[in-house]
C-alpha positions as CSV (number, residue, x, y, z in Angstrom):
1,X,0.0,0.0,0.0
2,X,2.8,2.2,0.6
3,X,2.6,3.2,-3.4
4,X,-0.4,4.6,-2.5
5,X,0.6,7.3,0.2
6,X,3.4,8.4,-2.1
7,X,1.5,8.9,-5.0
8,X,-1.9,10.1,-3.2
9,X,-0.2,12.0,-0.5
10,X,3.3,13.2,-1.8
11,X,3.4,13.1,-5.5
12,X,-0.6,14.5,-6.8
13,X,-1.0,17.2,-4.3
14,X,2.3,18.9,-5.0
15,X,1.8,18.6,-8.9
16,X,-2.1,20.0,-8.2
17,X,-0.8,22.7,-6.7
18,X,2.0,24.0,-8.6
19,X,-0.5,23.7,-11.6
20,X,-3.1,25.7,-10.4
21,X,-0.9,28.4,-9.0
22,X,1.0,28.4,-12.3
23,X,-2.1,28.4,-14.1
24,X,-4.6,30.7,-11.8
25,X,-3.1,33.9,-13.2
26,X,-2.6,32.6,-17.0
27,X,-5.9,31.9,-17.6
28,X,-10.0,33.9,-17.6
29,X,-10.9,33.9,-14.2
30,X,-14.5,33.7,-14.8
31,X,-13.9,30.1,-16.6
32,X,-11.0,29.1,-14.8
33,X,-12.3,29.7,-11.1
34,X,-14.6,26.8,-10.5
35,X,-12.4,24.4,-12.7
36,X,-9.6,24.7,-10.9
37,X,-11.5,24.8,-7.3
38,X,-13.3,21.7,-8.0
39,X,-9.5,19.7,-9.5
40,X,-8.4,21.3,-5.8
41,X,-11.0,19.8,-4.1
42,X,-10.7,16.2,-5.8
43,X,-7.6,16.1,-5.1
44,X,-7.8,17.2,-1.3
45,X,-10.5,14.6,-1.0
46,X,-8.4,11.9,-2.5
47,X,-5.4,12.5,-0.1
48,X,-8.0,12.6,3.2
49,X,-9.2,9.1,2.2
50,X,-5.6,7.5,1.9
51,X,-4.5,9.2,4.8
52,X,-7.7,8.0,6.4
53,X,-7.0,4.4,5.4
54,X,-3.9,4.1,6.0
55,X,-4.8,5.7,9.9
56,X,-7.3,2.8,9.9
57,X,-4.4,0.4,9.2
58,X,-2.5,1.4,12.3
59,X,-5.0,1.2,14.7
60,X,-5.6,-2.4,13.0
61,X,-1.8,-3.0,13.5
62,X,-1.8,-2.8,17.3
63,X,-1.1,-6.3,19.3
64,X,-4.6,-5.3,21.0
65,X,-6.4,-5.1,17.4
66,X,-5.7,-8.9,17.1
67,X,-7.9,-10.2,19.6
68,X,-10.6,-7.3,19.6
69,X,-11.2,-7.4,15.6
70,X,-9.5,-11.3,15.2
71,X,-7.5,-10.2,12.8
72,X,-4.2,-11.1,12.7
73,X,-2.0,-7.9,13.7
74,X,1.4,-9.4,12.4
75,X,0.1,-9.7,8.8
76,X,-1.1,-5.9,8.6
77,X,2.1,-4.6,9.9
78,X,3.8,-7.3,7.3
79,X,2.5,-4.8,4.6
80,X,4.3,-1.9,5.5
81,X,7.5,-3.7,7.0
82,X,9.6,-1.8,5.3
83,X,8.1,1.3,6.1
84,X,7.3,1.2,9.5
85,X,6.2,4.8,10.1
86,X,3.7,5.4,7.3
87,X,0.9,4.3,8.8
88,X,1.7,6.3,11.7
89,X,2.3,9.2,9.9
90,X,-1.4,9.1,8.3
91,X,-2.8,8.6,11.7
92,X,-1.3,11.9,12.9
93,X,-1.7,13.6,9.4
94,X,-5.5,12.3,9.7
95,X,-5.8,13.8,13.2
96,X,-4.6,17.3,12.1
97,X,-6.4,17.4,8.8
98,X,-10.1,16.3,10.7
99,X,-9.1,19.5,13.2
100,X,-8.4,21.5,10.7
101,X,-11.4,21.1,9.0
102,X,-13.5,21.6,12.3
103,X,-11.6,24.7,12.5
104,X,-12.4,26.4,9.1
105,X,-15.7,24.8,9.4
106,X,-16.1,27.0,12.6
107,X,-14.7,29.9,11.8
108,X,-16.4,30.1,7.9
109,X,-20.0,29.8,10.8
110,X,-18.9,32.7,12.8
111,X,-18.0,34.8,10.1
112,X,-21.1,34.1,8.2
113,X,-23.3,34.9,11.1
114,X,-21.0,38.2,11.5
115,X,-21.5,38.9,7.8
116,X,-25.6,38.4,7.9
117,X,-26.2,40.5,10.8
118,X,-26.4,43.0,8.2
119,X,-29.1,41.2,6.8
120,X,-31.5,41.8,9.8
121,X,-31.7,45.5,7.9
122,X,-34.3,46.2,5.2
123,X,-32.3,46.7,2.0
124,X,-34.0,48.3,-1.6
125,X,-35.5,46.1,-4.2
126,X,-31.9,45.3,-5.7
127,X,-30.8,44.0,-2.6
128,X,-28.2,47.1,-1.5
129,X,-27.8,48.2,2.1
130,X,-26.5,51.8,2.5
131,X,-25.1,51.9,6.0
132,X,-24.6,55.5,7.2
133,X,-20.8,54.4,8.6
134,X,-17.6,57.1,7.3
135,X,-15.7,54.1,7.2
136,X,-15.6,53.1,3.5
137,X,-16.8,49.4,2.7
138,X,-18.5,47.8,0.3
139,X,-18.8,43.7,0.2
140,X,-21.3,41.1,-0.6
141,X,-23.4,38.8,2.0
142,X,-23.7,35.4,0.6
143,X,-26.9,33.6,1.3
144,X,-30.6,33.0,0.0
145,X,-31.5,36.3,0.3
146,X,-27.6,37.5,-0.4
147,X,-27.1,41.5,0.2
148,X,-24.7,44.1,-1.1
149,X,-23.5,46.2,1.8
150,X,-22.0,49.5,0.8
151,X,-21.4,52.2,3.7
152,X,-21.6,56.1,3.0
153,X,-17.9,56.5,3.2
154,X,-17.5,54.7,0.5
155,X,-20.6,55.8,-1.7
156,X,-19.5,59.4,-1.2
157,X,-15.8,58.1,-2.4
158,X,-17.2,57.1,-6.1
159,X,-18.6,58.8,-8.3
160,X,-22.2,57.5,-10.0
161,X,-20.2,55.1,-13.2
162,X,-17.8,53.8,-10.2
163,X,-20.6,52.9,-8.0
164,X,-22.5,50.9,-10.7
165,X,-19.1,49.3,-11.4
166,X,-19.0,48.3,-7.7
167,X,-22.3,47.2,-7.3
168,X,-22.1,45.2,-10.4
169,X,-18.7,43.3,-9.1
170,X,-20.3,42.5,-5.8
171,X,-23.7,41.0,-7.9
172,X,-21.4,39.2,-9.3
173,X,-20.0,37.5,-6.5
174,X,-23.5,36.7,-5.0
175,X,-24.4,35.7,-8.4
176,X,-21.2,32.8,-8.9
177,X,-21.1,32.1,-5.1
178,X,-17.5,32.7,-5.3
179,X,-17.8,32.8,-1.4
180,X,-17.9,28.9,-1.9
181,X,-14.9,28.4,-3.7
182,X,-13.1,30.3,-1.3
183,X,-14.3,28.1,1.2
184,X,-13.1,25.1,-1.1
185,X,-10.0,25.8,-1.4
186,X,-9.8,26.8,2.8
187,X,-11.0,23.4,3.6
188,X,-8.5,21.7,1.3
189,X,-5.7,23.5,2.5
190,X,-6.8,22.2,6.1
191,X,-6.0,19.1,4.4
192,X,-3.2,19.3,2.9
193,X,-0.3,21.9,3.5
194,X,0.8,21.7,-0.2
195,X,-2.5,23.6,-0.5
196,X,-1.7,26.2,2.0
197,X,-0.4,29.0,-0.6
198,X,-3.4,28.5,-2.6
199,X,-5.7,30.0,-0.6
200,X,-4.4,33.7,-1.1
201,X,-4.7,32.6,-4.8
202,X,-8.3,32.0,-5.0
203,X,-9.0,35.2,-3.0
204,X,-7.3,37.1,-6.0
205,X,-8.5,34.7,-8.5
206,X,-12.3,35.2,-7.3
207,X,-11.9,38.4,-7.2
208,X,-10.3,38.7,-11.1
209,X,-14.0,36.7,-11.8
210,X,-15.8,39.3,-10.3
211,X,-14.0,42.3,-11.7
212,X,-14.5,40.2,-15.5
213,X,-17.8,40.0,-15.2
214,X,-18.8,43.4,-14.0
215,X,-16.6,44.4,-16.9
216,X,-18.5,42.6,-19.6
217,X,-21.8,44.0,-17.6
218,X,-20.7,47.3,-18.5
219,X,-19.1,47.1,-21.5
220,X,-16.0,49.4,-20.1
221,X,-12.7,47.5,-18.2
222,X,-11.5,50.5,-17.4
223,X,-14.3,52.2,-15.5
224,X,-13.8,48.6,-13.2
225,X,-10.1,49.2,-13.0
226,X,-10.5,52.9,-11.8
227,X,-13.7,51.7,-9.4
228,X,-11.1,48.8,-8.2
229,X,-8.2,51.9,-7.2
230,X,-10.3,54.4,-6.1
231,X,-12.1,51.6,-3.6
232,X,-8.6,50.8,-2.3
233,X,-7.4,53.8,-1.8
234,X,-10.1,55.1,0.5
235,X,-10.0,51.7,1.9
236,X,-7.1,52.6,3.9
237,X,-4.9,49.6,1.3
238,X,-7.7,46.8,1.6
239,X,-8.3,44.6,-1.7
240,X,-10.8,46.7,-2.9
241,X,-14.1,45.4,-3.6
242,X,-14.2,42.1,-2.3
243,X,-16.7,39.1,-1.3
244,X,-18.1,39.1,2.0
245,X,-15.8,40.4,5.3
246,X,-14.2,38.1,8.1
247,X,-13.2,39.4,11.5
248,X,-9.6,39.0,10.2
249,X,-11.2,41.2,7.1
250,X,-8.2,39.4,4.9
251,X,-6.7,42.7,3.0
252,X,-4.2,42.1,-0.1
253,X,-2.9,45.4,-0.8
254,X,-0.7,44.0,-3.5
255,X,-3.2,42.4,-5.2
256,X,-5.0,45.7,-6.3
257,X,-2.3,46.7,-8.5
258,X,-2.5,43.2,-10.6
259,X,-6.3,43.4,-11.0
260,X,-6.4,46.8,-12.5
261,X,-3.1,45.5,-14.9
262,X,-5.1,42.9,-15.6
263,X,-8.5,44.7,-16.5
264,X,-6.6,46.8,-18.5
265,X,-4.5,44.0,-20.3
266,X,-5.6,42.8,-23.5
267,X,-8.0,39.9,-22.5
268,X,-6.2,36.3,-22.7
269,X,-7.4,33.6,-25.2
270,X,-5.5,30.6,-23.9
271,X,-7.2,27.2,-24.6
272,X,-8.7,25.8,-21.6
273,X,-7.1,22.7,-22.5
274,X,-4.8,23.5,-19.8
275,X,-7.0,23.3,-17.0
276,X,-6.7,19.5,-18.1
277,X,-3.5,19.2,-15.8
278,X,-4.6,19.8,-12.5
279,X,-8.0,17.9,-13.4
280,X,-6.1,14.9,-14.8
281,X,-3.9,14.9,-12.2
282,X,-7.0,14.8,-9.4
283,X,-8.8,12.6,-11.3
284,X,-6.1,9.8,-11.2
285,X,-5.8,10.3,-7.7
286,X,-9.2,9.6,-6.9
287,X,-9.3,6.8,-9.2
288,X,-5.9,5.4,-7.4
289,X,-8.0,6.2,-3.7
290,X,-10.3,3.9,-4.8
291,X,-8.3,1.0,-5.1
292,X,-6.3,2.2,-1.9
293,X,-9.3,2.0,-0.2
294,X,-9.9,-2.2,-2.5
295,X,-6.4,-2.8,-1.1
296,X,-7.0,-1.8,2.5
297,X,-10.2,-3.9,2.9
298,X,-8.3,-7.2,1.1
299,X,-5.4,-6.7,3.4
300,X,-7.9,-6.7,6.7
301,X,-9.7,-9.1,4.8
302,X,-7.1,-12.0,4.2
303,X,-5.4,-11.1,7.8
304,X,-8.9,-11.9,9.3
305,X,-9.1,-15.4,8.2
């Protein structure tokens, strides 16, 4: 079994992620976003389950298993004798990835109630709440009856043309649920810590969607790209217009100066056959999880008789 773990655990999730951070910035955002999220995700999934199975495979290889599960605990450490740690490793990999889940699972709860409190307040009939706050913030409330929340600092900061080109990149948030990616690729980084350094990237690559499609909305990049400066700069250096606020209200100063580049970049038209190598790459990982998972239950199997 010990291909397994190297392939599932070692090999895929480094190649996943060096594709999609190699790819998240070469590529439409609006097409590439939920692509490359969902190849994350696959291949986040696959490495939990090997991890998870090979966890089961040390608990099965303790002299106490035997008698408890009448299996026989000699033959399932036999399986790994040359590498006596692996399954050890998983356990404790397995431990940290289910906490770490818990933890984003938590925090994603808490910062969704602290986001909808806003929704307690009537909003107009296209769902925008004007907050009378000199702060200036603007950011979208996910949910079934999602809100735009924009406070009179930052109304009174943009003029009429970079207002509609704020409210159209926070519809557009609401609209692709981008807020669900973002948790995607959060929970598979709790997984994994090859995934880690993505999460930053799907923040920017989100928020590249959001500033596309209000583009093509409007017909004008470059009323987006001034709305995306002028937002930041009375933001005090946060990201601009962004999908809905945490307590740690994540700011990317640096990431401003790439999304107005970008807007006002000639549009790319690379194929999307690319996407095919983190999604190829997760898709043979799963496959290989599956028969990790054959492989476990033959071993436990055979040692049980």
């Amino acid at each position: 079994m010990f291909d397994h773990f190297v392939w599932e655990v070692v090999i895929c999730p480094v190649v996943v992620a060096f594709a999609i951070s190699y790819l998240a910035d070469r590529l439409r955002p609006e097409r590439a976003a939920i692509f490359l999220a969902v190849s994350l995700a696959a291949a986040a999934a696959a490495s939990l389950v090997t991890i998870t199975a090979f966890a089961l495979k040390a608990i099965a290889e303790l002299p106490a298993a035997g008698p408890l599960l009448n299996i026989s605990d000699e033959y399932v450490r036999a399986d790994t004798a040359q590498e006596p740690w692996v399954s050890w490793l998983s356990l404790a990999m397995t431990i940290a990835a289910v906490a770490g889940l818990a933890r984003v699972w938590h925090t994603h709860r808490r910062d969704t109630r602290f986001a909808r409190r806003w929704t307690a307040r009537p909003a107009g009939s296209d769902r925008v709440l004007l907050v009378d706050d000199d702060r200036a913030e603007a950011f979208a409330v996910p949910g079934p009856d999602g809100r735009i929340v924009v406070t009179t600092g930052m109304r009174a900061a943009l003029d009429d043309t970079q207002y509609a080109a704020l409210l159209a990149h926070e519809r557009a948030h609401l609209e692709a649920r981008h807020h669900r990616l973002v948790l995607l690729a959060h929970l598979s980084a709790a997984v994994h810590p090859a995934f880690r350094p993505l999460t930053r990237q799907f923040g920017y690559l989100v928020e590249r969607a959001a500033d596309e499609r209000a583009a093509a909305q409007l017909g004008d990049r470059r009323v987006v790209a001034r709305a995306i400066a002028a937002a930041a700069l009375v933001s005090e250096g946060a990201a601009g217009l962004r999908v809905a606020p945490s307590r740690e209200d994540l700011r990317q100063a640096g990431a401003v100066p790439r999304r107005v580049a970008s807007l006002l970049a000639p549009r790319r038209t690379r194929s999307l056959l690319t996407l095919a190598i983190p999604a190829a790459v997760a898709a043979f990982s799963l496959v290989w999880t599956a028969e990790c998972v054959w492989d476990l239950g033959e071993l436990l199997y055979i040692a049980h008789n």
